[in-house]
C-alpha positions as CSV (number, residue, x, y, z in Angstrom):
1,X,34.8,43.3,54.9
2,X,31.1,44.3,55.9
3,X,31.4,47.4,54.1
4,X,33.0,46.3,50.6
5,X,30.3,43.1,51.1
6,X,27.5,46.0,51.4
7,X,29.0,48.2,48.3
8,X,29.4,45.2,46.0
9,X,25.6,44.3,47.0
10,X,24.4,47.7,46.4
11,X,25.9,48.2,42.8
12,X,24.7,44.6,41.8
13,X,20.7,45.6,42.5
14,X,21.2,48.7,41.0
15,X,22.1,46.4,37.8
16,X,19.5,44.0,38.7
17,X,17.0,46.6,39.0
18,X,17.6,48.1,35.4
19,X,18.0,44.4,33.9
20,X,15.1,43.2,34.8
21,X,13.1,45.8,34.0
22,X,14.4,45.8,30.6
23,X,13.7,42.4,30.2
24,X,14.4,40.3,27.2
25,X,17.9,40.4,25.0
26,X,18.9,43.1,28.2
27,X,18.6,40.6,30.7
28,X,19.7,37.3,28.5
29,X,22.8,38.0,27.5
30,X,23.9,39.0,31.3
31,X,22.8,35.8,32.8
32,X,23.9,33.9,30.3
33,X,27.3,35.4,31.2
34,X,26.7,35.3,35.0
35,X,26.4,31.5,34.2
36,X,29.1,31.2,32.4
37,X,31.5,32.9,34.9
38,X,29.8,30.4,37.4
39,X,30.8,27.4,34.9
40,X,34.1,28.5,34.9
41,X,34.1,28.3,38.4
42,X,32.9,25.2,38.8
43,X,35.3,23.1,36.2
44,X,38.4,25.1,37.9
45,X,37.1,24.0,41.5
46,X,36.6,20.3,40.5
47,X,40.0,20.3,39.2
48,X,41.6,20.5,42.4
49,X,40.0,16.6,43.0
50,X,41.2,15.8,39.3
51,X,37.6,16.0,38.4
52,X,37.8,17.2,35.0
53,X,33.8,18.5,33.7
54,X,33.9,19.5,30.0
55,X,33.6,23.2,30.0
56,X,32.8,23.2,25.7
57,X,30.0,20.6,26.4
58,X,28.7,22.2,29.5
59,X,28.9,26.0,27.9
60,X,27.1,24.5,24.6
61,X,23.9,23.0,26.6
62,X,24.2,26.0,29.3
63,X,23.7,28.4,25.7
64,X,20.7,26.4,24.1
65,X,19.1,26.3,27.7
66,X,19.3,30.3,27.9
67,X,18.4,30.3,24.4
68,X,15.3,28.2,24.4
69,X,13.8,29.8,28.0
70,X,14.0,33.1,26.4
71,X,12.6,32.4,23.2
72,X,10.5,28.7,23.6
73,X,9.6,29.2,26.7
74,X,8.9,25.9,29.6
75,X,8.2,23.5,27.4
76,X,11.9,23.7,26.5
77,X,13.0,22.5,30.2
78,X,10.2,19.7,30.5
79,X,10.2,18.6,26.5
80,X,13.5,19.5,24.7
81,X,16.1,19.1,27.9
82,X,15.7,15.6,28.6
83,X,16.1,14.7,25.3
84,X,19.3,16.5,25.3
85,X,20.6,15.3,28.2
86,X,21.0,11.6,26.5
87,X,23.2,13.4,23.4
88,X,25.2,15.2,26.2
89,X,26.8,12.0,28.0
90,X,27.5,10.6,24.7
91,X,29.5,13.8,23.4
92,X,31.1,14.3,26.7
93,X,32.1,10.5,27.1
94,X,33.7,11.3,23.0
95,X,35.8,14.5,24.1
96,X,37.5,12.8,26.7
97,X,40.9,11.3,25.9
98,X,40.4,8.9,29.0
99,X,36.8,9.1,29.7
100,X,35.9,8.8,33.3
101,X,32.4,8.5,34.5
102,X,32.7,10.6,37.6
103,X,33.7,13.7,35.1
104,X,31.5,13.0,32.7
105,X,28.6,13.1,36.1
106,X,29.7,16.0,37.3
107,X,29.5,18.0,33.6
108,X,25.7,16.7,33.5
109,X,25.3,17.6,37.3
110,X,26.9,21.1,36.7
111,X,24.3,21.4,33.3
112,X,21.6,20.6,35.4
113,X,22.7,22.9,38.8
114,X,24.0,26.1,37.2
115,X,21.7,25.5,33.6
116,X,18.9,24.6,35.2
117,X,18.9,27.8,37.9
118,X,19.9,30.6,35.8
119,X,17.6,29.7,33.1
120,X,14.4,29.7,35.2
121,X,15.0,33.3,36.2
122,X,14.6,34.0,32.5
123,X,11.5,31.7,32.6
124,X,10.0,33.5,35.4
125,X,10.5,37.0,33.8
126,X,9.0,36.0,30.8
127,X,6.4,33.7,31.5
128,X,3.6,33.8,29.5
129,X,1.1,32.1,32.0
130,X,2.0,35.3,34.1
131,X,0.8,37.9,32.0
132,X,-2.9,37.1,32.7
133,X,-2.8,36.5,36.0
134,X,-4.7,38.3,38.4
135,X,-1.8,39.5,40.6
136,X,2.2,39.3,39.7
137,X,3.8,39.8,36.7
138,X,6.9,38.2,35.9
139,X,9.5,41.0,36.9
140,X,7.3,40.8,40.7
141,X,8.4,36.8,40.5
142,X,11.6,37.8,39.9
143,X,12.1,40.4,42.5
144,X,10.3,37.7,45.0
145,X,13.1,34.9,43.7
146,X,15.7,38.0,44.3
147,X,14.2,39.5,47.5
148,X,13.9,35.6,48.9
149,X,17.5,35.0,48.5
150,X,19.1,37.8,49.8
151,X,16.7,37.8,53.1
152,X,17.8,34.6,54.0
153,X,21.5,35.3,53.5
154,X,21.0,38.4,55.2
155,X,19.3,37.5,57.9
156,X,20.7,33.9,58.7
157,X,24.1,35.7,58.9
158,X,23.1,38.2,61.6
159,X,21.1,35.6,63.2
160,X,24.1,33.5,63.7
161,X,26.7,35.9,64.4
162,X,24.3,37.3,67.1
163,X,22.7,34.5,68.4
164,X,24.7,30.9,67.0
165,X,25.7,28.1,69.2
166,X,24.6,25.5,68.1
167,X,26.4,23.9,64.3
168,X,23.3,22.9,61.9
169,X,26.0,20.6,59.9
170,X,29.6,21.1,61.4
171,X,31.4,18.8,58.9
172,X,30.2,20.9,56.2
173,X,30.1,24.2,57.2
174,X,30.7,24.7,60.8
175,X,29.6,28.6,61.2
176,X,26.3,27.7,59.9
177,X,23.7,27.6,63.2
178,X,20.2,26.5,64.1
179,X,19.7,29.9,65.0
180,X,21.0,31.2,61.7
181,X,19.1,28.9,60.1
182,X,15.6,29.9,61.9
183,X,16.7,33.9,61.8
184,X,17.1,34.0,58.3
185,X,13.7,31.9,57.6
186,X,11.9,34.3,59.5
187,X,13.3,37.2,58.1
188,X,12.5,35.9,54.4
189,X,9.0,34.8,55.0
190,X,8.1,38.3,56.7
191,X,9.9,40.1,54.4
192,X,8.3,38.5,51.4
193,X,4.4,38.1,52.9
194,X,5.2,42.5,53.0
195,X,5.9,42.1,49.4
196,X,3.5,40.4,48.3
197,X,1.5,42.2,49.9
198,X,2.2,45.2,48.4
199,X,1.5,43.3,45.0
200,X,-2.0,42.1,46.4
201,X,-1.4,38.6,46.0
202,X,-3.3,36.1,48.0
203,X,-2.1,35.3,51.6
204,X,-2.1,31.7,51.6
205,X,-0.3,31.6,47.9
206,X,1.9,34.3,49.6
207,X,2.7,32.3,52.3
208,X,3.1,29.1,50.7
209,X,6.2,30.3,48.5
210,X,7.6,32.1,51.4
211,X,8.4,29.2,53.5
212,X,9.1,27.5,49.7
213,X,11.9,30.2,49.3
214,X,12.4,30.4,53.2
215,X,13.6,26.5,52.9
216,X,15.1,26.0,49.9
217,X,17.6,28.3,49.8
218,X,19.6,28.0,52.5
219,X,19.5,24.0,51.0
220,X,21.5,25.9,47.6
221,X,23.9,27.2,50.2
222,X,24.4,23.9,51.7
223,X,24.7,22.4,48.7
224,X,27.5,24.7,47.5
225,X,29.3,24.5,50.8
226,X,29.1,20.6,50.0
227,X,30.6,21.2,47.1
228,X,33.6,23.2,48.4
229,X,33.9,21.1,51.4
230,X,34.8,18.5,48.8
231,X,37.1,19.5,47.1
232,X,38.7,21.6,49.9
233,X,38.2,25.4,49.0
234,X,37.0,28.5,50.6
235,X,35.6,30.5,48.1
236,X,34.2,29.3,44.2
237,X,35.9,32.4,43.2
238,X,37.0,35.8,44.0
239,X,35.3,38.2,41.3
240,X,32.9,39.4,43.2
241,X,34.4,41.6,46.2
242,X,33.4,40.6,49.9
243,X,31.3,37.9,48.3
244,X,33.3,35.3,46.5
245,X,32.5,34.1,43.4
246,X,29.6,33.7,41.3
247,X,28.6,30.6,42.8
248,X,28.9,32.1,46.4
249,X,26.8,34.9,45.1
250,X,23.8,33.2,43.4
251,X,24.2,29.4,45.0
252,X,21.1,29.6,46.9
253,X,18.8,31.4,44.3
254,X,20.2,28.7,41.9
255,X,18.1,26.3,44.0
256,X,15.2,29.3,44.2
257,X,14.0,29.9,40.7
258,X,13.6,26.1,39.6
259,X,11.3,25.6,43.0
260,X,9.6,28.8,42.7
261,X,9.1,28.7,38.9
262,X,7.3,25.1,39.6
263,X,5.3,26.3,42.2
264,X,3.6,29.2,40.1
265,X,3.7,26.6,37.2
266,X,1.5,24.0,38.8
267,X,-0.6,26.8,41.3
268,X,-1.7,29.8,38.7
269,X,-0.6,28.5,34.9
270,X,0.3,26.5,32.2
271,X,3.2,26.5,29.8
């Protein structure tokens, strides 16, 4: 299990690496499809609580929302998206034979959760108030986002499987530990203070977005667990070998890029 886990890992940053370095249409159109997948996901895993999200009206805004962060940038998440999001609940509410509200909720929530995190990962590769900065372009944001993500998984796991005793939030997800929990924080905020160190940015920035990234993504991995404690599965999916699905995959750096895109947002630019 370890070792299919560790070969499927290995062949996804080798992808990662050339995507993001290519930037632009490269790395669009395979996020876009990475979200997608993850849509799909979601609407099939809500069905087994006769939850029925629309998958057209969730796909349509999911497109326009890669769409517009490649091309228009942030003001297309602060400006153009709420205006959307009105129009949405009306044409969701109109698709639906028997419109109920609790579907129609969860195809804005899934908009907003999966939209929302896999477009900022193209807003923090292209970001224009980025290119002037003093330290960090936006392929080192993404890599941080990346790097952020995968510390904490990795280390909360070993963390707990060495050291956990005690449950963080048993009716949840009961192999989850304090001691995961604190492992996997301190492995990302070391990890990452040695990265962006390397890229020469400011320690007190750097450590600022470390514990940022250190606590919000093992809250994406909750909130995913939430999800499938509720309606009663194990796994989003099972494209991805050793891992799951997409949603298992990229669930905490879905939380991530929208906190960390902010962040530089409101501490180094504008839109």
């Amino acid at each position: 299990m370890l070792r299919t886990r560790v070969i499927t890992a290995l062949i996804g940053v080798a992808a990662f690496l050339l995507l993001i370095y290519l930037g632009g249409i490269w790395l669009a159109l395979p996020v876009w499809g990475l979200a997608f997948l993850a849509l799909l996901e979601y609407k099939h895993i809500l069905q087994q609580r006769q939850i029925y999200a629309s998958a057209i009206v969730m796909t349509i805004v999911m497109t326009l929302m890669v769409i517009g962060a490649e091309t228009v940038g942030g003001i297309f998440l602060l400006i153009l998206l709420p205006a959307i999001l009105p129009c949405l609940f009306l044409v969701a509410f109109c698709l639906r034979r028997a419109p109920d509200f609790l579907s129609l909720f969860f195809t804005i929530g899934g908009v907003l959760y999966i939209g929302v995190g896999f477009s900022t990962l193209l807003l923090l590769r292209s970001a224009s108030f980025l290119h002037g900065a003093a330290f960090g372009s936006g392929t080192f944001w993404v890599w941080f986002a990346l790097l952020g993500t995968w510390m904490s998984d990795t280390g909360a796991y070993f963390a707990g499987k060495r050291f956990g005793t005690k449950a963080v939030v048993p009716k949840i997800s009961p192999h989850k530990t304090l001691e995961g929990f604190i492992g996997g924080a301190l492995f990302t905020i070391v990890g990452l203070l040695i990265y962006a160190y390397a890229g020469q940015v400011p320690l007190s920035l750097a450590l600022g977005l470390a514990m940022a990234v250190a606590m919000v993504a093992p809250a994406g991995d909750l909130f995913e667990s939430l999800l499938k404690r509720y309606v009663n599965v194990k796994d989003s999916g099972h494209i991805l070998p050793g891992h799951g699905g997409i949603l298992d995959r990229f669930d905490s750096l879905l939380f991530v890029t929208p906190v960390l895109y902010s962040l530089l947002l409101f501490l180094i630019g504008d839109l």
